[in-house]
C-alpha positions as CSV (number, residue, x, y, z in Angstrom):
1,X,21.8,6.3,6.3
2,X,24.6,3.7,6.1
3,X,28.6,4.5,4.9
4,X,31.0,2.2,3.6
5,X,34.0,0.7,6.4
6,X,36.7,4.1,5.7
7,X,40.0,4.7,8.1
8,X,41.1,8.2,8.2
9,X,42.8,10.1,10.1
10,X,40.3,10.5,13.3
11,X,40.3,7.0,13.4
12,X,40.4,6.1,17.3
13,X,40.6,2.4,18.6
14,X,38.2,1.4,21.3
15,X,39.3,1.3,24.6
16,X,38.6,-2.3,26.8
17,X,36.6,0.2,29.2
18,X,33.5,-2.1,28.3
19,X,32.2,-3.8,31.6
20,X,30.7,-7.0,29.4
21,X,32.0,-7.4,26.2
22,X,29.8,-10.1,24.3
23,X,31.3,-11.8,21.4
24,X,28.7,-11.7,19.3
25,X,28.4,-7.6,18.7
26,X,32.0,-5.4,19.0
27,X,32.8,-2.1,17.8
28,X,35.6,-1.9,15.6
29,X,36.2,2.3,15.3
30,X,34.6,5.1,15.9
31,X,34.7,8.7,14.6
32,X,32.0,11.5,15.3
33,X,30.7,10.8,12.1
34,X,30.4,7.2,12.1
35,X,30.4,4.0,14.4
36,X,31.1,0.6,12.8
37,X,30.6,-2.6,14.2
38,X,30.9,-6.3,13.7
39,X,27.3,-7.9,13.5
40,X,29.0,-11.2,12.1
41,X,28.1,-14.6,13.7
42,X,30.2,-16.8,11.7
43,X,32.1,-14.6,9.6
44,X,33.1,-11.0,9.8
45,X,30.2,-8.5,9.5
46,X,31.2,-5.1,9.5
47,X,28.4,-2.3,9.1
48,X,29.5,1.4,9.6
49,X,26.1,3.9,10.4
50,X,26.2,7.3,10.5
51,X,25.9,9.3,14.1
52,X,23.2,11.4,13.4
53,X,21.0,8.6,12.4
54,X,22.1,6.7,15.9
55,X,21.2,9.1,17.4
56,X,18.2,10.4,15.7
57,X,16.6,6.8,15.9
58,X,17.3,6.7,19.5
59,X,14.3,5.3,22.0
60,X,15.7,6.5,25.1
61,X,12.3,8.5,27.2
62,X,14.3,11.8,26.7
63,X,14.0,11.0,23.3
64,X,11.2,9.6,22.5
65,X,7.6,10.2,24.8
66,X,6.7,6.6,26.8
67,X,3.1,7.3,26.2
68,X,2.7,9.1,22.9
69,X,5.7,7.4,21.4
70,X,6.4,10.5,19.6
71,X,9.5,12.1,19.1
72,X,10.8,15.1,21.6
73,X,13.3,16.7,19.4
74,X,14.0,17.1,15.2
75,X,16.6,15.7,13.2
76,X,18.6,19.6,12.9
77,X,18.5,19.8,16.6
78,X,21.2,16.8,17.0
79,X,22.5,17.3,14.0
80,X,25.0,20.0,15.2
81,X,28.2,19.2,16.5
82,X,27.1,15.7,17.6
83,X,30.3,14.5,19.5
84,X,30.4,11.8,22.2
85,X,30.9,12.3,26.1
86,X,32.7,9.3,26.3
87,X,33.8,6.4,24.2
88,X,31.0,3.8,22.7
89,X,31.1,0.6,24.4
90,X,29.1,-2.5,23.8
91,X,27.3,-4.2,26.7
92,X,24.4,-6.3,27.5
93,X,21.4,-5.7,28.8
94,X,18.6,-8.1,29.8
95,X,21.1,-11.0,28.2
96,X,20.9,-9.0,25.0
97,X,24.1,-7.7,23.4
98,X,23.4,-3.4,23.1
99,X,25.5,-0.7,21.6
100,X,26.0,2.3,24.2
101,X,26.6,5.7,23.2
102,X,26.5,8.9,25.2
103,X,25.9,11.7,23.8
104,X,27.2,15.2,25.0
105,X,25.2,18.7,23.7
106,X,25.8,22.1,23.3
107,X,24.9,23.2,26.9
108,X,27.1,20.3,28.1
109,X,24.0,17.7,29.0
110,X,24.3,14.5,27.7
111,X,21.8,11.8,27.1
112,X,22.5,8.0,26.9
113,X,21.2,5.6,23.9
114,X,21.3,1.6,23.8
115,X,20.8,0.0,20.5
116,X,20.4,-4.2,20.9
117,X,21.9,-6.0,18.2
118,X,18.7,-6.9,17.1
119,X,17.8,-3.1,16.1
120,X,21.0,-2.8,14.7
121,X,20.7,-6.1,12.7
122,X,17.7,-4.7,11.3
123,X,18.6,-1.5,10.3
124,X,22.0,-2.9,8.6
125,X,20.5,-3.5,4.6
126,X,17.8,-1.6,2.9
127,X,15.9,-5.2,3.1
128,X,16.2,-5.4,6.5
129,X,14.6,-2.4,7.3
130,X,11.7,-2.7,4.9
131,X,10.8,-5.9,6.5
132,X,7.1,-5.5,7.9
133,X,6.4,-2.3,6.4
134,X,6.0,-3.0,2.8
135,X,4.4,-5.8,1.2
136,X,4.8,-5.3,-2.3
137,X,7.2,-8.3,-3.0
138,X,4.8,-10.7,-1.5
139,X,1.8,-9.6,-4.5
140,X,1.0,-12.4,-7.0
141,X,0.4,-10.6,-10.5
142,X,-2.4,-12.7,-11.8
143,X,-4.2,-14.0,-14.8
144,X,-6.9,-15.6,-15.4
145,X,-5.8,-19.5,-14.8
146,X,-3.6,-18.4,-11.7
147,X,-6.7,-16.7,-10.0
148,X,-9.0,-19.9,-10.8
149,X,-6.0,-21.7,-9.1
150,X,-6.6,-20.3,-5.9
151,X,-10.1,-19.6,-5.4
152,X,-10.3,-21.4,-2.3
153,X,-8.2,-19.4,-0.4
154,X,-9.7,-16.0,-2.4
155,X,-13.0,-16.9,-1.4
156,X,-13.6,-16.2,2.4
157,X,-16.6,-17.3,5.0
158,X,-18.1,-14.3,6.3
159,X,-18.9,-15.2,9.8
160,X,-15.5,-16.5,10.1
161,X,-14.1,-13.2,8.6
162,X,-15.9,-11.3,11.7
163,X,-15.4,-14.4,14.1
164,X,-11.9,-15.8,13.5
165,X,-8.8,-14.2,13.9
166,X,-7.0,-16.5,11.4
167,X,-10.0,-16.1,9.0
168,X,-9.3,-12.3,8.7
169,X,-5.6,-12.7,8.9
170,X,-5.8,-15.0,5.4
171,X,-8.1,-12.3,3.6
172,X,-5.8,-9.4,4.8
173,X,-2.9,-11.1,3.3
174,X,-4.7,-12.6,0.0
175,X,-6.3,-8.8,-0.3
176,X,-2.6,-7.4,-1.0
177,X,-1.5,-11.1,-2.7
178,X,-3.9,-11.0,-5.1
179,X,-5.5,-7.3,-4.6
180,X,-8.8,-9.1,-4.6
181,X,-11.1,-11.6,-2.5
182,X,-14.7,-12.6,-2.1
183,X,-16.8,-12.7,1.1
184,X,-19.5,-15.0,1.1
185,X,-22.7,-16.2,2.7
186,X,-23.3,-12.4,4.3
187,X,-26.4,-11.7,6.3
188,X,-29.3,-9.9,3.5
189,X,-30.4,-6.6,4.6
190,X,-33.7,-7.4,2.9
191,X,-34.2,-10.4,6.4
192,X,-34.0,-6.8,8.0
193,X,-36.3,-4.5,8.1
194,X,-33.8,-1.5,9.4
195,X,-31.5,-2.3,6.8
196,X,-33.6,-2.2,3.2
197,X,-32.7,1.1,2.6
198,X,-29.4,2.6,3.6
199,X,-29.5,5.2,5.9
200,X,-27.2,7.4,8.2
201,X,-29.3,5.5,11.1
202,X,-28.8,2.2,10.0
203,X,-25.5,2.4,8.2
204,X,-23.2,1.3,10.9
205,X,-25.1,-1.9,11.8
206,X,-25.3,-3.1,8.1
207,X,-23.4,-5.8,7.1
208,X,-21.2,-4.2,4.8
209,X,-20.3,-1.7,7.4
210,X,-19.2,-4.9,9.7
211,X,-16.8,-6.0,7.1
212,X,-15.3,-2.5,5.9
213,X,-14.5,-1.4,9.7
214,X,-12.4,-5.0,10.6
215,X,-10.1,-3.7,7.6
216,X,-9.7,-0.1,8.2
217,X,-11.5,3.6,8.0
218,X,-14.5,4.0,6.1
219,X,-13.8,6.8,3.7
220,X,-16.5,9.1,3.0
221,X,-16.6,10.9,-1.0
222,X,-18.9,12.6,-3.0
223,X,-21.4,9.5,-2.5
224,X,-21.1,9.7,0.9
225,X,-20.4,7.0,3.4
226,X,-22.3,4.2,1.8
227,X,-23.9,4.0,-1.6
228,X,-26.8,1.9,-3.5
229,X,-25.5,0.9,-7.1
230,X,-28.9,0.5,-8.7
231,X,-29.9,1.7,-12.1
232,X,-31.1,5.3,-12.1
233,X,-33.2,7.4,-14.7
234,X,-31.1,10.6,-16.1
235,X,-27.6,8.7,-13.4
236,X,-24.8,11.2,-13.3
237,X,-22.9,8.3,-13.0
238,X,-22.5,5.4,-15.6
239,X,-22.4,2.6,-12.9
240,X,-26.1,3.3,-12.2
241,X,-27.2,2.0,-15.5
242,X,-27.5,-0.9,-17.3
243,X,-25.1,-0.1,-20.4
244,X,-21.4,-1.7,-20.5
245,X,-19.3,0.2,-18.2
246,X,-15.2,-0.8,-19.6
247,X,-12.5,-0.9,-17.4
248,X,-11.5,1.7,-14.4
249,X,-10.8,2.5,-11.1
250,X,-12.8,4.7,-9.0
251,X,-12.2,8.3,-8.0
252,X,-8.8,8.8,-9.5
253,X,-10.1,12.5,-10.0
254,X,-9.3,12.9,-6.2
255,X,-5.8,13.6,-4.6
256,X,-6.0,10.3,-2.6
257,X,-8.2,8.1,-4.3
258,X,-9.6,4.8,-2.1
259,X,-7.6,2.0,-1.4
260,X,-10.5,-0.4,-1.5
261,X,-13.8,-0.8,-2.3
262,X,-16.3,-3.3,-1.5
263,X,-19.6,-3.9,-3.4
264,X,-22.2,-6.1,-1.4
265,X,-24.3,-8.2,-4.3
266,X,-27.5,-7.6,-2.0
267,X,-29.6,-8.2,-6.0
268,X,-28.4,-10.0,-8.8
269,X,-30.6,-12.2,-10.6
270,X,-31.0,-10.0,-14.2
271,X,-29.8,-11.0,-17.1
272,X,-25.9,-10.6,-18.2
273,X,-24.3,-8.0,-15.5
274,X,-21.1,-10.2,-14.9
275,X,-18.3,-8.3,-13.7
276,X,-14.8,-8.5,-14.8
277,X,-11.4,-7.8,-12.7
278,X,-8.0,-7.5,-14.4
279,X,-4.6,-7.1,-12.7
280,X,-3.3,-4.0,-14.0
281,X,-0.2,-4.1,-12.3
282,X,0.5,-7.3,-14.5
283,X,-0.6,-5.4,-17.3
284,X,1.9,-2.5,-16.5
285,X,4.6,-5.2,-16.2
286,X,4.1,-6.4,-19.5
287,X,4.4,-3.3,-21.0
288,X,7.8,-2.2,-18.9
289,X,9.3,-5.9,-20.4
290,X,8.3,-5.1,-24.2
291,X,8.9,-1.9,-24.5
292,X,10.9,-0.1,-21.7
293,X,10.5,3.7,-23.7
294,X,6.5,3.0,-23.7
295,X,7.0,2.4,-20.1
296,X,8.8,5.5,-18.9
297,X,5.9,7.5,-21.3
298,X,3.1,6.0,-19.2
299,X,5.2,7.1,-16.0
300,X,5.9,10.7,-17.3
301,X,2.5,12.2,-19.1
302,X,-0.2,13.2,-16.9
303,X,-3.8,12.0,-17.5
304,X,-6.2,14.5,-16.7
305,X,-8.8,12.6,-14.6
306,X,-12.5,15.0,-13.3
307,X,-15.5,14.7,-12.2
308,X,-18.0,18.0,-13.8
309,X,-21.7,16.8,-13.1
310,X,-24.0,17.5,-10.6
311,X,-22.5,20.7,-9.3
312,X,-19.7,18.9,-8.2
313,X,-16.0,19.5,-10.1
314,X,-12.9,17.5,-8.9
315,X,-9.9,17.3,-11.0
316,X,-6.3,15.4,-10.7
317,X,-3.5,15.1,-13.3
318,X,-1.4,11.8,-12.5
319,X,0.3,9.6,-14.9
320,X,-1.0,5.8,-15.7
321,X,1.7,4.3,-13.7
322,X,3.4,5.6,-10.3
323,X,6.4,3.7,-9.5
324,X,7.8,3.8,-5.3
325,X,10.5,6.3,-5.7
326,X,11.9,5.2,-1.8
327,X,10.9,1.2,-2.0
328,X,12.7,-1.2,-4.4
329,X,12.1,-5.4,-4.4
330,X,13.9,-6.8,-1.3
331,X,14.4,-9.9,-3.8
332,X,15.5,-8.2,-7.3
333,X,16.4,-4.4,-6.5
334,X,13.7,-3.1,-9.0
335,X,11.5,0.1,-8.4
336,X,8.4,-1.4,-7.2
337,X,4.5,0.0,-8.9
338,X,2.9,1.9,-6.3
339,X,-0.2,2.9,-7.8
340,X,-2.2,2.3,-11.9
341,X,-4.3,5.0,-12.7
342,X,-7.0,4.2,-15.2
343,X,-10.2,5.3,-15.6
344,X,-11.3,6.5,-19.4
345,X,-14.8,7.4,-18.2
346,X,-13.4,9.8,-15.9
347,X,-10.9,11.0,-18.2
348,X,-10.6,14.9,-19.5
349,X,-8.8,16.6,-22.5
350,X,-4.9,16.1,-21.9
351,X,-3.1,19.4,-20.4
352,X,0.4,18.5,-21.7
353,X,1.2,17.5,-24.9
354,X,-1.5,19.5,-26.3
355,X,0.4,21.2,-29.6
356,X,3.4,19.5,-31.7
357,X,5.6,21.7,-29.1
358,X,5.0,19.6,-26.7
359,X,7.8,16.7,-27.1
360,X,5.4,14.9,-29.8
361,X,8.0,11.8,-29.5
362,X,7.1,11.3,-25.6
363,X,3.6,11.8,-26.6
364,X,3.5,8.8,-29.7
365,X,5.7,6.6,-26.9
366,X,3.2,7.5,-24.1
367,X,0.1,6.1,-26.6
368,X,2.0,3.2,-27.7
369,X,2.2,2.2,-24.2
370,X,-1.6,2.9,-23.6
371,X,-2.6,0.6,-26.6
372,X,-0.2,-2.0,-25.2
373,X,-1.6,-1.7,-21.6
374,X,-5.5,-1.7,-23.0
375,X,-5.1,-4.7,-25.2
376,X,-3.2,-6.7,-21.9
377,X,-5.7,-6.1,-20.0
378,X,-8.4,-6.8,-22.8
379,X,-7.1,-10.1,-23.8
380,X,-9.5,-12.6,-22.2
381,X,-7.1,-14.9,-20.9
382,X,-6.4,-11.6,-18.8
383,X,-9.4,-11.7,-16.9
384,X,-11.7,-13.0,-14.8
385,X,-15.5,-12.6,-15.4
386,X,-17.6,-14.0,-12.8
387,X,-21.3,-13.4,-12.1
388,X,-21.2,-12.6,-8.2
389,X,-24.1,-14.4,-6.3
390,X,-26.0,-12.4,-3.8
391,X,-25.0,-12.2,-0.2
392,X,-21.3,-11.7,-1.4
393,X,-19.4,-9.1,-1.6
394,X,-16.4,-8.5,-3.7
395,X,-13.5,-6.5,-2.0
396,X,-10.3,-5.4,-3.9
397,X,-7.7,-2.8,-4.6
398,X,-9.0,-0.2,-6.2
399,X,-4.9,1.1,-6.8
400,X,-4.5,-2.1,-8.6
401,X,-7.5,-3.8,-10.1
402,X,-9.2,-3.0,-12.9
403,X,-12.8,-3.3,-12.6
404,X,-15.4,-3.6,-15.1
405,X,-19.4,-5.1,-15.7
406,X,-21.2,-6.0,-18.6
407,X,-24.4,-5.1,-20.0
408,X,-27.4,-6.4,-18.5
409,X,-31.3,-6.2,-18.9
410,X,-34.3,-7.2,-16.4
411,X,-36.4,-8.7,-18.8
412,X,-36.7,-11.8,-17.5
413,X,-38.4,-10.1,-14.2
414,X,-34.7,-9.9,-12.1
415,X,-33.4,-7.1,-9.9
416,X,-30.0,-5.7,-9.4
417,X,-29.3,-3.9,-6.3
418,X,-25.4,-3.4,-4.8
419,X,-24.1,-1.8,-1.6
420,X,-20.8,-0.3,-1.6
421,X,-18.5,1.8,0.2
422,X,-14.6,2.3,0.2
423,X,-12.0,1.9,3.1
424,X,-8.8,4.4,3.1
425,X,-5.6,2.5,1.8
426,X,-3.7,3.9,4.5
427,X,-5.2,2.2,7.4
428,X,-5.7,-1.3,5.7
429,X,-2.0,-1.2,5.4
430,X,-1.8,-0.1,8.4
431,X,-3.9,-3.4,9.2
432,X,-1.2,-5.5,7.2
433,X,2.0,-4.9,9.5
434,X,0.1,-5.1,13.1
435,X,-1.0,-8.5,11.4
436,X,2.3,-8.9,10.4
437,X,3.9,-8.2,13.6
438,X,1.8,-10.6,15.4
């Protein structure tokens, strides 16, 4: 959106037509395909941005509705013969330094845009304009030791989570520091008649339901809004039985899998049945810092990921890991992971790299990486295993965390009965920069 300072011949030097100049913001040329000023404070700043995106990213009420906040015209539209009707000046507004520019159209109308220094300021660097939208750069990757660390803040009170502003603020930010937190000391829908067995009449009052909603949408799959996780004779799913279930992430067989999941321990006293989290964006990193080729396989080769059971069949091809094509580290420049995509329980024969036609080296790269990224995340000091007490509930990234749970019996008499549901990624980050912005 931004061009380098250039002269050429169009250059045109400003006129002192400006009613208030203020020192602080000046112009210093103007073409129809560019208008640079001097944001500078101390020292000369000069940051040239294109017309069309002025005047694109103009607020003005014949730009933009005052109620909807939506925009009135498209980029194309302007894009034509953009010319001014008279020369940009700078003045101030409100005691606020502003960029003017009036526009002139086809049909001879014009329109009239301000632009305080403080919008320009923040649309003059990449970083700049990410601020408050993305949060990537603020994630801790984590091992075991640096989660133990830090389990006071990662642990959360859960009447103070639905009570105190503050409370919900922390968990928002330690759910995208750390992808994970825990909610404690949460009401037992067992104390409720209502609520011991999940229905569409009772879901919205349960106390998992409470939680989910504060962070976002509740997003409904093929297990509906809410589901038990309790063992089940002849279960078309392996979490509804007692045998090891390894490492995954849910519904990666869907287009937009969910951003989080939340699993209330209502039941939890049989014997083993501890889970076990892993970072596997940590994971992902290793593998990108010893060996960069295994890397690039793991973002190229698709991974056929379905669900064939129950006369349901979904079905995705992604690649382990999904890099931000558009948002880099404010900090160090480098592509930022968006997304991991691991689930070997959900996983179907490969579509590419079938026969030795199919670039065989890629292939031997892509499983190099896959045994690198497997024995990360299975190295003990890589994880955290933790038998979750009942009335908490575990929430965490299900685009980042690895979940896992180990083999368990009820021998010795105990019961194991979870609630869980999933909230669309979309509107907990959504979540993040209205906190953010407060």
């Amino acid at each position: 959106m931004f061009s380098c300072i250039r002269t050429n011949k169009n250059f045109k030097p400003i006129a002192n037509s400006c009613k208030r100049i203020v020192r602080e913001l000046s112009i210093v040329f103007y073409d129809t395909s560019h208008i640079t000023v001097d944001l500078g404070k101390d020292e000369p700043e000069h940051i040239s941005f294109l017309t069309v995106f002025l005047r694109d990213a103009c607020q003005s009420s014949e730009s933009v509705d005052a109620s909807s906040k939506q925009k009135r015209f498209s980029t194309a539209q302007i894009a034509k013969n953009l010319r001014f009707a008279k020369d940009p000046v700078v003045i101030e507004i409100k005691k606020q330094p502003c960029l003017q520019v009036v526009w002139e159209h086809d049909d001879g109308t014009t329109i009239e845009s301000t632009y305080i220094e403080a919008e320009l300021r923040k649309y003059s660097s990449f970083k700049n304009r990410m601020s408050g939208k993305f949060f990537g750069h603020k994630q801790k990757l984590w091992t075991n030791s640096d989660l133990i660390k830090d389990m006071k803040n990662i642990n959360v009170d859960y009447n103070a989570y639905l009570s105190g502003d503050e409370t919900f603020r922390k968990t928002v930010e330690i759910l995208n520091k750390y992808g994970l937190c825990f909610v404690n000391g949460i009401e037992s829908p067992l104390c409720n008649p209502q609520s011991q067995t999940l229905a569409s009449t009772n879901s919205d009052s349960l106390p998992l339901a409470k939680l989910a909603k504060k962070l976002g949408y509740i997003k409904e799959t093929l297990y509906g809004r809410f589901f038990d996780v309790k063992v089940e004779q002849n279960a078309k799913n392996i979490a509804y039985t007692n045998v090891f279930l390894p490492f995954h992430m849910d519904l990666c067989y869907y287009e937009s899998p969910p951003g989080l999941q939340l699993l209330h321990f209502i039941q939890n006293s049989t014997t083993g049945g501890e889970n076990v989290v892993a970072d596997s964006f940590l994971a992902a990193k290793h593998v990108k810092e010893t060996d960069s080729e295994a890397y690039e396989a793991l973002k190229t080769v698709p991974i056929t990921f379905h669900y064939n059971n129950n006369n349901e069949y979904y079905y995705y091809l992604r690649p382990l890991i999904v890099e931000d094509p558009y948002v880099r580290c404010p900090e160090t420049g480098e592509a930022q992971i968006k997304e991991v995509n691991y689930s070997p329980p959900f996983q179907g024969p490969f579509e590419h790299h079938v026969t030795r036609d199919d670039d065989p080296a890629l292939f031997d790269s892509f499983l190099r990486g896959m045994r690198a990224f497997e024995d990360f995340v299975n190295y003990k000091a890589n994880q955290y295993v933790v038998k979750i007490p009942e009335n908490t509930c575990i929430i965490f990234d299900n685009r980042r965390i690895l979940h896992s749970r180990l083999e368990f019996s009820t021998e010795n008499g105990g019961s194991r009965w979870l609630m869980g549901c999933y909230v669309d990624g979309d509107s907990f980050r959504s979540k993040l920069r209205t906190l953010h912005h407060k």
